[in-house]
MINUVO-604371 format. One record per residue: x, y, z of N, C-alpha, C, O in turn; residue in one letter. Coordinates in steps of 0.02 Angstrom, whole numbers, plus 50000, padded with zeros to 5 digits. Each point is the difference from the previous one (the first is absolute). Layout:
<sites>
XYZXYZXYZXYZA...
</sites>
This chain:
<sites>
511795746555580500554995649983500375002749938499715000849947X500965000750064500295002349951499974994549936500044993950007X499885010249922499874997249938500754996049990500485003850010X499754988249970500484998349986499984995249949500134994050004X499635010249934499704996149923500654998849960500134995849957X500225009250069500464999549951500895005750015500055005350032X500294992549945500635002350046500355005849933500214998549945X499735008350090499955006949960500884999449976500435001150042X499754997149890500505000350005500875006650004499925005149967X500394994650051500385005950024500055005049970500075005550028X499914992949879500175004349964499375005250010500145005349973X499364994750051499265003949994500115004050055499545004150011X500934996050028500065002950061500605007649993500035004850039X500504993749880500435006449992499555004949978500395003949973X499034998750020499905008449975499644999450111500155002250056X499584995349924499635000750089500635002350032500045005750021X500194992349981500935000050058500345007649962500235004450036X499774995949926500275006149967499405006850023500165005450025X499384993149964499625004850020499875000750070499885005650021X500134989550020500145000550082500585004750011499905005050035X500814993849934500485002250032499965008249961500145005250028X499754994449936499805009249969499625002750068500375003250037X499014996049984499595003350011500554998750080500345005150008X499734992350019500254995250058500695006750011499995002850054X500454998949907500585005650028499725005749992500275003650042X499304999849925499715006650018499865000550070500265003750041X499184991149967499485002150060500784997050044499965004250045X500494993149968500665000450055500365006350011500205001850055X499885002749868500365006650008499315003850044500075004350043X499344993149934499475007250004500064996250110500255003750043X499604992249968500174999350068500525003550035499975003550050X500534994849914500795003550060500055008549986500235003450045X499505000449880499735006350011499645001650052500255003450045X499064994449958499495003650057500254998450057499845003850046X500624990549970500264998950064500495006450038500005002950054X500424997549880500545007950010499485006750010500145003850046X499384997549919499575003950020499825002250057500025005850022X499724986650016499445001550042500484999050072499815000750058X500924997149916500554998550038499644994450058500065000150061X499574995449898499774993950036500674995350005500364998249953X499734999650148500394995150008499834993750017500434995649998X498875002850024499774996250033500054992549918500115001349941X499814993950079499874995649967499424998749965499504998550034X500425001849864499195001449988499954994249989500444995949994X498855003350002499634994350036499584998649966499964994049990X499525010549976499364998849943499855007649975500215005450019X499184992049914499715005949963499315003450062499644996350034X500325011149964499465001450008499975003849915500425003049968X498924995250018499925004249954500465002049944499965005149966X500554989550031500394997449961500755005650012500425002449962X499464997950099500825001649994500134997150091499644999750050X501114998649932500154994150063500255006150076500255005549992X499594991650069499915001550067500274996850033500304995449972X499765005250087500224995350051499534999250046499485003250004X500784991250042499574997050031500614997950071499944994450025X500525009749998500385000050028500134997250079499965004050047X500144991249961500224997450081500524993249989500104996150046X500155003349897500554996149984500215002449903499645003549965X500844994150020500385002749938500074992349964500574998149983X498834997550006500014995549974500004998449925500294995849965X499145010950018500275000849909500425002649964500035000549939X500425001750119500455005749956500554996549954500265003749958X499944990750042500354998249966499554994849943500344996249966X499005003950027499684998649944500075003949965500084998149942X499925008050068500075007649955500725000849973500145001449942X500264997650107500814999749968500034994849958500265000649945X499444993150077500114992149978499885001649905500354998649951X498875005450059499715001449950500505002949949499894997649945X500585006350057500465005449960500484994049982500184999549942X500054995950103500434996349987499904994349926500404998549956X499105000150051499574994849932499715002949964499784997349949X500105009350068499955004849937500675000349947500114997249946X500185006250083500944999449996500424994949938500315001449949X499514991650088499954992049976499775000849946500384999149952X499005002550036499504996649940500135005549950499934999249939X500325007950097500095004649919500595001449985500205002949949X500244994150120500645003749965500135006750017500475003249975X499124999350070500065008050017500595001550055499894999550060X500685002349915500505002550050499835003350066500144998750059X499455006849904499675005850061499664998250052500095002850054X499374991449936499704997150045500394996650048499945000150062X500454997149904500574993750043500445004850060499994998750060X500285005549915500355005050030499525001950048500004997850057X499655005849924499445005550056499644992850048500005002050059X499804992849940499884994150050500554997750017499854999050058X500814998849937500565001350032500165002250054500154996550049X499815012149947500195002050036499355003050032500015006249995X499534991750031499165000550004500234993650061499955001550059X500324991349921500174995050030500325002250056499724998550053X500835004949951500505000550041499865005350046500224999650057X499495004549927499915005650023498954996550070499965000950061X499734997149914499394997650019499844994050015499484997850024X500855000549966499904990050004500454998650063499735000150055X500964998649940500535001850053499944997750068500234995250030X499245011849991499805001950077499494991849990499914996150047X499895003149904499314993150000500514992850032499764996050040X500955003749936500124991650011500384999750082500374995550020X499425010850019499974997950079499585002650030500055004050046X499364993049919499275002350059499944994850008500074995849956X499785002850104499874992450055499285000150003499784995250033X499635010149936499434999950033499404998149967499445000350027X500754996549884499604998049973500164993749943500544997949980X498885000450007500244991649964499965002449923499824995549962X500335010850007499955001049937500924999449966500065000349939X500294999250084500654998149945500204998849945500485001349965X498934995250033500084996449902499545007249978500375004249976X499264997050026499625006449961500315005250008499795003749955X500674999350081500455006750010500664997749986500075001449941X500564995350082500514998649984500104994949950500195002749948X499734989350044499824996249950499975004849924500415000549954X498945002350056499765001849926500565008149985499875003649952X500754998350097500125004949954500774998050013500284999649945X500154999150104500704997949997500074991049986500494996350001X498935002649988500014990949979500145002349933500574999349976X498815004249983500175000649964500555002549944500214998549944X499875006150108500695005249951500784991850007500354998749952X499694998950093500474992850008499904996249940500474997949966X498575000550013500174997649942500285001149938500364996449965X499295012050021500075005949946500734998049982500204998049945X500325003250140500684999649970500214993649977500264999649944X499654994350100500184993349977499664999449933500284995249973X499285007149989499724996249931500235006049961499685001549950X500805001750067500295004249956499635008149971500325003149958X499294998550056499665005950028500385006449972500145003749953X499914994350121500455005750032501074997350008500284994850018X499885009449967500755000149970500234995350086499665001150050X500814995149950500294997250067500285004450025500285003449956X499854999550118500215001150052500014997450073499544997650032X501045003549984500144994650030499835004250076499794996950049X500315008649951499715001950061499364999850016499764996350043X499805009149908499195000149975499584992150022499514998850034X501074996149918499714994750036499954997250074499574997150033X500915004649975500134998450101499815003950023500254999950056X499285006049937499395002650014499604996150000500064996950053X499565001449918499384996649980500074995750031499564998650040X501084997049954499934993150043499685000850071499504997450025X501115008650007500065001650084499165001950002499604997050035X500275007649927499045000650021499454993649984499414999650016X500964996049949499514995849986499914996150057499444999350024X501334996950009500244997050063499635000850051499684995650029X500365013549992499615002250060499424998249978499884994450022X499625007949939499404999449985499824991650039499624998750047X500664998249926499684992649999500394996850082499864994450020X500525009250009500074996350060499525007050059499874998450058X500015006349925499595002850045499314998449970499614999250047X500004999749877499534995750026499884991550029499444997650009X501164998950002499924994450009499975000950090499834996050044X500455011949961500005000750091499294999950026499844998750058X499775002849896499385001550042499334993849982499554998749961X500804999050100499884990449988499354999350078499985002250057X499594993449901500014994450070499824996349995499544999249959X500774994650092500154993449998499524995150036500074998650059X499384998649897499534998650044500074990950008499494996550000X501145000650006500394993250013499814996849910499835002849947X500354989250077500094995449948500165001449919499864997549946X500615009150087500555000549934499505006749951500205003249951X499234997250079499545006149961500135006950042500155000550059X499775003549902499815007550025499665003249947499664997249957X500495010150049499905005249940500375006550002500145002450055X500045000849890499965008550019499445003550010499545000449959X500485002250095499185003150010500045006749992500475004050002X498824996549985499695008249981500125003150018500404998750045X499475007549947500115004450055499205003150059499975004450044X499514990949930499774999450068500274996650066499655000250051X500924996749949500294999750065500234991249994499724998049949X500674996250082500374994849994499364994550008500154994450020X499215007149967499454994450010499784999549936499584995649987X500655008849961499645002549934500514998349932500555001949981X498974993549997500394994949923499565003149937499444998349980X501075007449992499455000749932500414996149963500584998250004X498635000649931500004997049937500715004449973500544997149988X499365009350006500305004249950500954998950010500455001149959X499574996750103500734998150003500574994149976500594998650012X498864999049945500384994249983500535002749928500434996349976X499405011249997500424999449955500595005350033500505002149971X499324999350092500915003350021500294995450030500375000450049X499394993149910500564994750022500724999349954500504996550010X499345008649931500285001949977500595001650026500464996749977X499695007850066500375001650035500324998650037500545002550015X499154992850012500534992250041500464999149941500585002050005X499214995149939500074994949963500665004049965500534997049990X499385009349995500435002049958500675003450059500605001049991X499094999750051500565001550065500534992650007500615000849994X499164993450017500304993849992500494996849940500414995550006X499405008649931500134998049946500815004750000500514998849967X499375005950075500535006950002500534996750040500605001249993X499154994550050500524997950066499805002650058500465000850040X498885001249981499985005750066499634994250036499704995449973X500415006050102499824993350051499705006650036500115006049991X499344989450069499735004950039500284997650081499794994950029X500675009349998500264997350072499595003650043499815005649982X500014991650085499755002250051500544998150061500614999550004X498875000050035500595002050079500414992549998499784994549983X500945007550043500414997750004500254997249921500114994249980X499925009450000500244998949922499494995149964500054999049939X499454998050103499564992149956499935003549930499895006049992X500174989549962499825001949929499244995149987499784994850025X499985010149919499364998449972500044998449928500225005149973X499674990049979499994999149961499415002249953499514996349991X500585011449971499305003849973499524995649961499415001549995X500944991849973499724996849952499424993950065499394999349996X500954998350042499574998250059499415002750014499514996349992X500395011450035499755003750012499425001049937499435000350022X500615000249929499765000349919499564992950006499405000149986X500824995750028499714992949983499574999350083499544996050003X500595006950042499494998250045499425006649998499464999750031X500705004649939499335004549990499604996649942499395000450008X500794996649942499774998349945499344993650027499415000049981X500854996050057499864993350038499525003650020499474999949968X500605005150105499375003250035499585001549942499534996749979X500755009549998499235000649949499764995849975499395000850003X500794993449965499824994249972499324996150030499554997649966X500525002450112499744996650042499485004750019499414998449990X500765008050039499465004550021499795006949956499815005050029X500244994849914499895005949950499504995349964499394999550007X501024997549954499424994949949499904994850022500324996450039X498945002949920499614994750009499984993349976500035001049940X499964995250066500164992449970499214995850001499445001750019X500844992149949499194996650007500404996350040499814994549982X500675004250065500364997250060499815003350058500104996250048X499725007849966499975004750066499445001049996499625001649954X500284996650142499335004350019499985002550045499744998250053X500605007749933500155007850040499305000750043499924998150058X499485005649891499565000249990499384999549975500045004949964X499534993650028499404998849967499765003349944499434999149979X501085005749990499985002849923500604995349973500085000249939X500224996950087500614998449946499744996749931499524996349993X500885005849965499994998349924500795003249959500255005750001X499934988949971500594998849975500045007849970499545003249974X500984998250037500385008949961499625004450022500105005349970X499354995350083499875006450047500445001550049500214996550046X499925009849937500585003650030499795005450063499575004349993X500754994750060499895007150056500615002549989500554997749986X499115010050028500555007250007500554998350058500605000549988X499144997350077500214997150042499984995950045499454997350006X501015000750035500064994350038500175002750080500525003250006X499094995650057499875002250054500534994750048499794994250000X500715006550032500184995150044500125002650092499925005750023X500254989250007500135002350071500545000450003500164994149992X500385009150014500745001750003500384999350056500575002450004X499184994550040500084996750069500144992049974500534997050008X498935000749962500204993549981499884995549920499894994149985X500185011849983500164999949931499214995049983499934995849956X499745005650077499334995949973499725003849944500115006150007X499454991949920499505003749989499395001250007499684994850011X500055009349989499305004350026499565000449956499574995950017X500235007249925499695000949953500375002749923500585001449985X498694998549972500405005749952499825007850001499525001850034X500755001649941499665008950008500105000649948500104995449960X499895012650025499915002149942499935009050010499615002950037X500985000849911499985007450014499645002949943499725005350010X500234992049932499755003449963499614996749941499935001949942X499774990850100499644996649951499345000450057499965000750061X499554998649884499274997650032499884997550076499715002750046X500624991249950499964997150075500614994249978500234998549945X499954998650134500434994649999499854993149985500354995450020X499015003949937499724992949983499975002849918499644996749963X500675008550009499875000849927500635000549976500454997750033X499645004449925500655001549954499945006049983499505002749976X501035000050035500165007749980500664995349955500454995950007X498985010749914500584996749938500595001249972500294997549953X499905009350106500715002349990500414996450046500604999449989X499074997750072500674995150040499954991849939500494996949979X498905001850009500184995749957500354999449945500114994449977X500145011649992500375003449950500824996450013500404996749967X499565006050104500625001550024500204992750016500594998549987X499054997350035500324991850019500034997149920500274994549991X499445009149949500234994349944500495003349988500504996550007X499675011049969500725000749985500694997350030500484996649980X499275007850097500724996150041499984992550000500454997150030X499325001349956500094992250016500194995049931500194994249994X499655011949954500434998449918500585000850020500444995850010X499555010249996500615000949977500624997950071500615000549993X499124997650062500504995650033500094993549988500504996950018X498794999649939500284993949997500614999649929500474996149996X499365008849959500515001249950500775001150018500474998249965X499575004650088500654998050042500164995050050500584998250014X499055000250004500164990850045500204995749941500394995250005X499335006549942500084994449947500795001749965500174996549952X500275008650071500474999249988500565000850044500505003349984X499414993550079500394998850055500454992749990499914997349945X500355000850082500714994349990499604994850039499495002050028X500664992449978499684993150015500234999550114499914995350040X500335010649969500115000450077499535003350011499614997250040X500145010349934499525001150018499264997049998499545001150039X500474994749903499274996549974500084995750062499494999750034X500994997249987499804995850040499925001550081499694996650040X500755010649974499875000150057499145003349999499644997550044X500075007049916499235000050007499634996349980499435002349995X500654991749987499564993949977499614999849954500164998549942X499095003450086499585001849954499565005749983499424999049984X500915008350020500025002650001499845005149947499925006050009X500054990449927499775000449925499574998049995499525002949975X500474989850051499174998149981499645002750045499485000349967X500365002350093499565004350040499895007049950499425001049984X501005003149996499855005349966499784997849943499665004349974X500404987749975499715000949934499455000550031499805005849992X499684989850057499424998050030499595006250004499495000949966X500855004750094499635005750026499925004249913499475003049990X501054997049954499975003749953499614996049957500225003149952X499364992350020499554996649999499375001950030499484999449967X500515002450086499294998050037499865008449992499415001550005X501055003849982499795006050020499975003049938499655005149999X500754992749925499895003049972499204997149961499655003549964X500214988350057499404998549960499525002550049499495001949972X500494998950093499605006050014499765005849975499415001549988X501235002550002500155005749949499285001349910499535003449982X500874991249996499634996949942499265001250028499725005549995X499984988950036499384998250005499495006550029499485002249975X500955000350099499665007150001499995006749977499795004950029X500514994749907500205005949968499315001949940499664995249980X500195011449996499665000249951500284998049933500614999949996X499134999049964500134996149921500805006349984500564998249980X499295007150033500595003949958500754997450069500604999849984X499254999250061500794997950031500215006450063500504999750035X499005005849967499705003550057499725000850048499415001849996X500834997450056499524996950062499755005750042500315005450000X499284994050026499625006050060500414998050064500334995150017X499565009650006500725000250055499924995050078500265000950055X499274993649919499604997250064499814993949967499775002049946X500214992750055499704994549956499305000450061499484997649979X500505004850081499324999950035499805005650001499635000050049X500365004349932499915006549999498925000150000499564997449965X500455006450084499144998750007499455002649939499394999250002X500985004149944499685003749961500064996249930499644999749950X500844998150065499994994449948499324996249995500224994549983X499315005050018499454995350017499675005249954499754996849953X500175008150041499545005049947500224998949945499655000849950X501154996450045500104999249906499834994049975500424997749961X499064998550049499954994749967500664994649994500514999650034X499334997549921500754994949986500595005549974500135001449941X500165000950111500575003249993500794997949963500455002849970X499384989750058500724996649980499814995749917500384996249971X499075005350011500064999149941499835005949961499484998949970X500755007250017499945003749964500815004550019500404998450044X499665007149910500485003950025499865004450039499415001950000X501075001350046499985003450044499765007449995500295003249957X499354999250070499725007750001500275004450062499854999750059X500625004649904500445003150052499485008850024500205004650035X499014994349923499775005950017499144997950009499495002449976X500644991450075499354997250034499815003850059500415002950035X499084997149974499615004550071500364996850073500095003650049X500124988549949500144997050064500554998550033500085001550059X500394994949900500815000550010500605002049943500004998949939X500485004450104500454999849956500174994549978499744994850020X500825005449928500484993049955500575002650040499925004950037X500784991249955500465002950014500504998549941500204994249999X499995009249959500494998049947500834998150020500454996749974X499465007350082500574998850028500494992150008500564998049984X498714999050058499974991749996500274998149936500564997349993X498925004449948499924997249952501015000449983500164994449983X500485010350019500475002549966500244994850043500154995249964X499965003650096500354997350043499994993249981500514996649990X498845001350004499664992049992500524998549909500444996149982X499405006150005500045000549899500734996450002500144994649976X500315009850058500654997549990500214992050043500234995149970X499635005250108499794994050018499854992649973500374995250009X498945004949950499864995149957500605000549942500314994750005X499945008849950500234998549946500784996650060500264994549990X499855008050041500664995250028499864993750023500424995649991X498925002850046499934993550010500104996149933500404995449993X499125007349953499834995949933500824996749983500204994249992X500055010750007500784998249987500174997850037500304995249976X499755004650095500394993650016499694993349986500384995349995X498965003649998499694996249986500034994749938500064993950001X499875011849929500324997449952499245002049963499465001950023X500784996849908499385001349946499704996850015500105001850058X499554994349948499604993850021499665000850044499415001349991X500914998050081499694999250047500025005750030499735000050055X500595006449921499765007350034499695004249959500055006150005X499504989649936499725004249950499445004550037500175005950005X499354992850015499555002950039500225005250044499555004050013X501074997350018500245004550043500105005449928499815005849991X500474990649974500495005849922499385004649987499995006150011X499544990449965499445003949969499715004150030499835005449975X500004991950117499725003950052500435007649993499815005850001X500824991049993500285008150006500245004549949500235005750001X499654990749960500245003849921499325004249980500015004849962X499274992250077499275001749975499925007050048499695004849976X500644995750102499885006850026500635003649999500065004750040X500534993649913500245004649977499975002349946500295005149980X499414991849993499445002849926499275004550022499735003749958X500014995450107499485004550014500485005050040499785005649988X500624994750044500315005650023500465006049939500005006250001X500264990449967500265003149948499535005849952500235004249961X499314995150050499175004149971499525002950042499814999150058X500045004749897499325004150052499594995350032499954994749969X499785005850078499845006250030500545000050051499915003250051X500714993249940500384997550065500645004350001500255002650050X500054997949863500715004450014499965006449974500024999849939X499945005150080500025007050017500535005049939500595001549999X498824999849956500675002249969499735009049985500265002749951X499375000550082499865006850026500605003950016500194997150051X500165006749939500555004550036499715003050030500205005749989X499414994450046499865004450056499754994750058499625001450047X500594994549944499584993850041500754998150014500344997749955X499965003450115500814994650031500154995050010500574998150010X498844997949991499984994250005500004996549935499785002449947X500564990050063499934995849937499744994349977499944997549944X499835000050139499284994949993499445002050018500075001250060X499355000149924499335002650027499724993950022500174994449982X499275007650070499584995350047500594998250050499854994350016X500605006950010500234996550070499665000450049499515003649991X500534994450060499845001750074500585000150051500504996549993X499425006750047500494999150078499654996050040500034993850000X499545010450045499684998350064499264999750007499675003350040X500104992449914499375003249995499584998550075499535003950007X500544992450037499565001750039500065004750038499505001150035X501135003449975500075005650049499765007249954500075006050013X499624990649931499785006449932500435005350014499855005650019X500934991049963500615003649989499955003649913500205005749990X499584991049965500024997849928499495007649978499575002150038X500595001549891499555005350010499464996049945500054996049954X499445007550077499454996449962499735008149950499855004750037X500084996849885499725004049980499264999249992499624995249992X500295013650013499335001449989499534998149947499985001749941X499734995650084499224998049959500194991350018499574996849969X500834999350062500244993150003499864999350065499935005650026X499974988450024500034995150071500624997250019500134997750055X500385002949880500484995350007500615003349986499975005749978X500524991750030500645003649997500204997549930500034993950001X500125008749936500344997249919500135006649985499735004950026X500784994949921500215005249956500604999250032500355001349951X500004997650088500705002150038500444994050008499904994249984X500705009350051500404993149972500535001450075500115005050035X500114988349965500715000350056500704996549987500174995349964X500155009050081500834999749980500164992449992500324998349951X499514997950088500274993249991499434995749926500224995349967X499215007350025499824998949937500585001449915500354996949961X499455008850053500515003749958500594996149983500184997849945X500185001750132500654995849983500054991649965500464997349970X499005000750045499924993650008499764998949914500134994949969X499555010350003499744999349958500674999649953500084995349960X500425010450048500735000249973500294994349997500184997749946X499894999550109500414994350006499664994349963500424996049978X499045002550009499734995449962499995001749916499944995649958X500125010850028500205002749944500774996049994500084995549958X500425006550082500474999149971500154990850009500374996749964X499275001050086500104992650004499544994249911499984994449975X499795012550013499644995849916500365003249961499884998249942X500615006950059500405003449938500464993450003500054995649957X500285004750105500474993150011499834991249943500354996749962X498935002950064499904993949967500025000349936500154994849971X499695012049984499945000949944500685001849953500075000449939X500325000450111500565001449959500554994750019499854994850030X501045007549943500384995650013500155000550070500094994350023X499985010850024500315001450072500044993750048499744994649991X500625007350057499974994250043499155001550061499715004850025X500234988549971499504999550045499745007150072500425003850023X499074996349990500025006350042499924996050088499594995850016X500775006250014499924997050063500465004350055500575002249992X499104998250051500455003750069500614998150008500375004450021X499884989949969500824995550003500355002749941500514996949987X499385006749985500624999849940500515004150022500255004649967X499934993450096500655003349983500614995350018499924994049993X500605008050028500704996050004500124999050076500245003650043X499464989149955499944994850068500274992449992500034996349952X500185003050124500084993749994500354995550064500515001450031X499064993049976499924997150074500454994949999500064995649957X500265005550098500274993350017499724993150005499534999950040X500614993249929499604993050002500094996550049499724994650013X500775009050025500054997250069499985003850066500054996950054X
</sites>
């Protein structure tokens, strides 16, 4: 159970954040060097042996790596970076916002032409008026070709599905809802045959609903005979004939009755940071989705005090809350996490993703009554910010140590003289770790708030 004695206040967090982002643009230049080297095109993916690889049959991290240059950029002020991910964007990303064949959007387009939209709207980057109608037109496509790859399993629910095929609901998709969301905000509609239009924000709110119902767990539902409030499945199994559901699965957690703590990662962020934008929609939209806020405060409630309760004291979780090896560490969830135990990995990765998550609930919440979220996440971005977790070796490319990918397909490299996969780190760690860097520089200073919406939108009330 993560420690929540006391709430780490912001100012203790500027030399940590300063020393992240030092060590944090080397190891980005020392990446896009060995890349020109080794004239690697494929999309990298994780450390072996501390320098990053691929893992190639989709291009899902590659714009964590660009994303990465971009909030590098942000937080120092570095022209060169901004420029060289730029045109890194345009040139690599691009070909990404009309692939029909996978549910990653928000992690490849989102995180590098979402962003550069905001860069320019919060003043960044100098206004242009073309540059910008770039960004828009890719943002547009992005979010109506992922809202294409739909299915509709009746009473107003569906999902975007995986790319295991239109029966398959991952956890991990709830934050390229992003991409609906910011496609809608642009003006882009999704038409199908005979001109019918789709409303992306529709589409956004009935994936949200599904997962709601068949991702997480409630003390309302009895799916199954594990349920317990904020256990999360990787996935959700249906019949696509008649939109029934089937079970839960799971690609890269333990089993489908446990929690894999990187999809649980992934339902508290996206589900912050969308309810942080429902909460500033006009009184047509509040009312045409009803209740729609209070279902996401509920599921963000139940999953992040999950979070809390199965986490070790430092705010690091093992990449399985069932993980079978877990049973050799004694009371695991009351001590801190050991990322160089004989039985399972940790995944820090979780831990970067989760960190930022809670501190947005706390806030919408309020001092008060989201204190416990504040601390939860201010306490593992205070254990991430430090050894043994942030990487400050130059010869080491990575910038969070202990991640995992896949550990049951023992994708993950495990070093010699160890059982377990630690020392290494992955692209969406890395990034995630950035972005929570710069989402606490934000709180600590004067800037405007950090959020995927900042840029220049605005909906009709009727």
């Amino acid at each position: 159970m993560i420690e929540t004695k006391e709430l780490i206040p912001l100012e203790a967090f500027k030399k940590p954040l300063e020393r992240m982002w030092e060590a944090s643009e080397k190891k980005l230049w020392a990446i896009e060097k060995a890349a020109d080297e080794t004239e690697t095109h494929h999309a990298l993916v994780y450390t072996q042996n501390g320098h990053y690889t691929s893992q190639s049959w989709t291009d899902w991290t590659r714009g964590f790596r660009i994303g990465s240059m971009l909030l590098q950029a942000e937080a120092t002020d570095s022209k060169e970076l901004l420029n060289y991910a730029r045109e890194a964007t345009i040139q690599q990303i691009l070909p990404q916002t009309t692939n029909f064949g996978v549910h990653d959007h928000g992690f490849t387009v989102t995180s590098t032409f979402g962003t550069l939209l905001r860069q320019m709207d919060e003043g960044m980057i100098p206004h242009n008026e073309w540059e910008r109608r770039y960004y828009v037109h890719a943002l547009i496509t992005s979010g109506i070709v992922q809202a294409h790859r739909w299915t509709d399993i009746g009473e107003n629910l569906g999902f975007i599905h995986s790319f295991n095929g239109p029966h398959s609901l991952f956890a991990d998709t709830i934050r390229s809802l992003r991409a609906l969301v910011i496609a809608h905000l642009l003006g882009g509609v999704l038409r199908g045959e005979e001109d019918e239009m789709f409303e992306l924000l529709d589409r956004a709110v009935a994936h949200i609903r599904t997962t709601s119902r068949y991702i997480v767990s409630s003390a309302f539902q009895d799916r199954d005979g594990y349920a317990e409030a904020g256990r999360v499945a990787h996935e959700a199994i249906f019949n696509v004939r008649t939109g029934s559901y089937r079970c839960p699965s799971t690609q890269q957690g333990y089993s489908p009755f446990t929690t894999w703590t990187r999809g649980l990662a992934w339902i508290i962020l996206g589900y912050a940071e969308l309810l942080e934008f429902f909460q500033l929609l006009t009184e047509r939209y509040k009312t045409k989705y009803g209740d729609i806020e209070h279902e996401m405060h509920n599921v963000l409630t139940w999953t992040s005090d999950y979070y809390i309760q199965n986490s070790p004291t430092c705010g690091v979780p093992y990449w399985d809350t069932g993980a079978p090896g877990l049973k050799n560490l004694g009371d695991w969830s009351r001590q801190d996490a050991d990322p160089f135990n004989e039985w399972e990995p940790v995944d820090s990765s979780a831990a970067a993703i989760t960190a930022q998550g809670l501190l947005r609930f706390g806030k919408i919440l309020g001092p008060q009554s989201g204190r416990k979220y504040l601390m939860a996440g201010r306490k593992i971005a205070s254990t991430l910010l430090d050894e043994p977790y942030l990487s400050t070796d130059p010869n080491h490319q990575g910038l969070l140590l202990h991640s995992v990918y896949h550990w049951p397909r023992r994708w993950d490299y495990v070093p010699e003289g160890s059982s377990v996969a630690n020392g290494e780190s992955v692209m969406w760690g890395d990034y995630h770790l950035r972005e929570l860097a710069l989402y606490l520089g934000r709180l600590s200073g004067s800037e405007e708030y950090y959020a995927f919406t900042n840029f220049d939108w605005d909906l009709p009330d009727e």
